[in-house]
C-alpha positions in Angstrom: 63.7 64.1 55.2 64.1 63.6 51.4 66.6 66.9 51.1 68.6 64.8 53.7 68.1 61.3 52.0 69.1 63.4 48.6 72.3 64.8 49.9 73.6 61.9 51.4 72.8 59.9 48.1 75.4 63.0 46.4 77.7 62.3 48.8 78.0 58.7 48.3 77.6 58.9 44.5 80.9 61.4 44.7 82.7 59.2 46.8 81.7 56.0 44.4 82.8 58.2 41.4 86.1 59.0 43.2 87.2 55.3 43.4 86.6 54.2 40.4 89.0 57.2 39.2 91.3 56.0 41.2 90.9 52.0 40.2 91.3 53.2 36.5 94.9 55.0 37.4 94.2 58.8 37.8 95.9 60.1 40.8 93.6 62.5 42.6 95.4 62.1 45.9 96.9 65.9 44.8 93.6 67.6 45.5 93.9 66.9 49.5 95.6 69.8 50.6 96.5 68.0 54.0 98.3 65.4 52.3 100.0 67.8 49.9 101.4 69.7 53.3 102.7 66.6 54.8 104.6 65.2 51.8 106.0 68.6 51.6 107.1 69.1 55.1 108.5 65.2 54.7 110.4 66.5 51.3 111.9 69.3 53.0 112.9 67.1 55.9 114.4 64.3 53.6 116.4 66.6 51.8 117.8 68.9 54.2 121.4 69.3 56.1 121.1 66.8 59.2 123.7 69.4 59.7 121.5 72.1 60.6 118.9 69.9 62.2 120.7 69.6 65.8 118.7 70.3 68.6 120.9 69.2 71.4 123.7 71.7 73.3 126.3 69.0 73.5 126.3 67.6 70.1 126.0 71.2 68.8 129.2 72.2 70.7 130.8 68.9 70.0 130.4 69.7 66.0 132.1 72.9 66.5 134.6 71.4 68.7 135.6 69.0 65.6 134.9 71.6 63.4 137.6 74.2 64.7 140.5 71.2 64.8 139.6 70.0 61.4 140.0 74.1 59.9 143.8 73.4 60.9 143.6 70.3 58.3 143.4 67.0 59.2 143.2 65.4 62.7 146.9 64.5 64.1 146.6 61.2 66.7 147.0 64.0 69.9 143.9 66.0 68.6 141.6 62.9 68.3 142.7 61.8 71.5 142.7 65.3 73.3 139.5 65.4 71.8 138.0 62.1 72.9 139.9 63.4 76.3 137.4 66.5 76.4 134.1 64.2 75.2 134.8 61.7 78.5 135.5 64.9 80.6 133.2 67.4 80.3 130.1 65.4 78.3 130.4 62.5 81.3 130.6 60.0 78.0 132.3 56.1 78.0 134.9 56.1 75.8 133.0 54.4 73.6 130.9 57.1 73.6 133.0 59.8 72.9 134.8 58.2 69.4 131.0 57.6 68.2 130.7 61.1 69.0 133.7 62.2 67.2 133.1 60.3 64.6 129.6 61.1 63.7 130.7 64.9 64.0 133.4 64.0 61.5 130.8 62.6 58.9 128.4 65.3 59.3 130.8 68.0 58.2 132.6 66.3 55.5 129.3 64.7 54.2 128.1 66.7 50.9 131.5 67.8 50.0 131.4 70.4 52.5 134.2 73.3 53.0 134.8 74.0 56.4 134.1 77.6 55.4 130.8 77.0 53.7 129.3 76.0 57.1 127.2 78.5 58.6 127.5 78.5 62.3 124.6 80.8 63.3 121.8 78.1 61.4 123.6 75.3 62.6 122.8 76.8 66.9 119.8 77.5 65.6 117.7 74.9 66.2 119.6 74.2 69.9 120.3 77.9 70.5 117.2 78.3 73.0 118.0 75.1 75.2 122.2 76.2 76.0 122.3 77.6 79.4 124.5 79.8 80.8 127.1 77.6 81.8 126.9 75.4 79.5 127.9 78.3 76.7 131.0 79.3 79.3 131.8 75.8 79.3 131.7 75.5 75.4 133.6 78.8 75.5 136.5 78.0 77.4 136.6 74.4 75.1 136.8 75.9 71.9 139.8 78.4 72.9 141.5 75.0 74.6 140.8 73.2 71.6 142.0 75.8 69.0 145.5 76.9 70.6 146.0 72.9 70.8 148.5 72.2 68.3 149.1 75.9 67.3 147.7 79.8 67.8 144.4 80.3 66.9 143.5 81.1 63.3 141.7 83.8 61.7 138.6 81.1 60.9 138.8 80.0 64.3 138.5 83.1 65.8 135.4 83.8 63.3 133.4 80.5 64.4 134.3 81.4 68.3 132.7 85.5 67.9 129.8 83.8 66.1 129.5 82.0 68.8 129.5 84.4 71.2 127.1 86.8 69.8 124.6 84.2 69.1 124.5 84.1 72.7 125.5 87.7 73.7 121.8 88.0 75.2 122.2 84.9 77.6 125.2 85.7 78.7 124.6 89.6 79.3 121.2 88.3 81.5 123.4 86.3 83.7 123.6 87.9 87.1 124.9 87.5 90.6 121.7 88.6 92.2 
């Protein structure tokens, strides 16, 4: 019984000694190593790309939609609209809906001072790759070649962002079959 009544004494005495470090200004809150990990994970969170943090097929394929009419320079009144046109269609959005849409894919590439080419296609489907199904990457697809002949032929970038497209999803498209 005393060992027990001793080590609980220790215990307290540590934890009283703790405090008062605290109260007089030193920070000790370092030395939890749980606490450490969680304003790390929140650092790398707060300073990342939101860019490359979207886990949803339709606003993944919506950014690339944008992305491939801005890479021709900026939006004429037909591509916005033709745009819009594709959000209402094929997302079942309000038109509401589909300029929020367009616009929040517009800030999210020009945030940062991005170049169109310095956006990396493969991490940005990463974190929605697994949830596109087959249809839906047929779908996005045949959108992006409607989108990029729009105004003119396809470019050379254009055509780079669709085959990175493509085979990112090579696998789930290969697996598709009749039977």
């Amino acid at each position: 019984m005393h060992i027990i009544l001793g080590v609980l004494g220790s215990i307290i005495t540590i934890l009283y000694l703790l405090s008062r470090i605290r109260d007089s200004g030193l920070d000790i809150g370092w030395l939890n190593p749980f606490a450490w990990k969680r304003r790390r994970d929140w650092a790398k969170r707060y300073h990342a790309n939101p860019l490359y943090n979207i886990d949803s097929p339709m606003e993944a394929t919506a950014l690339i939609i944008v992305l491939l009419v801005k890479t021709e320079g900026e939006m004429s009144r037909n591509q916005k609209q033709e745009v819009i046109n594709l959000f209402q269609d094929d997302f079942k959005l309000s038109e509401k809906g589909a300029a929020d849409l367009l616009a929040s894919c517009v800030y999210l590439i020009t945030q940062q001072g991005h170049q169109y080419t310095d956006i990396d296609i493969k991490k940005l489907l990463a974190p929605s790759s697994d949830k596109f199904s087959p249809s839906q990457i047929e779908s996005a697809l045949k959108l992006f070649e409607h989108i990029s002949s729009l105004e003119a032929e396809i470019n050379n970038y254009q055509k780079q962002i669709i085959n990175t497209f493509k085979k990112q999803f090579q696998n789930k498209l290969e697996q598709q079959t009749w039977h």
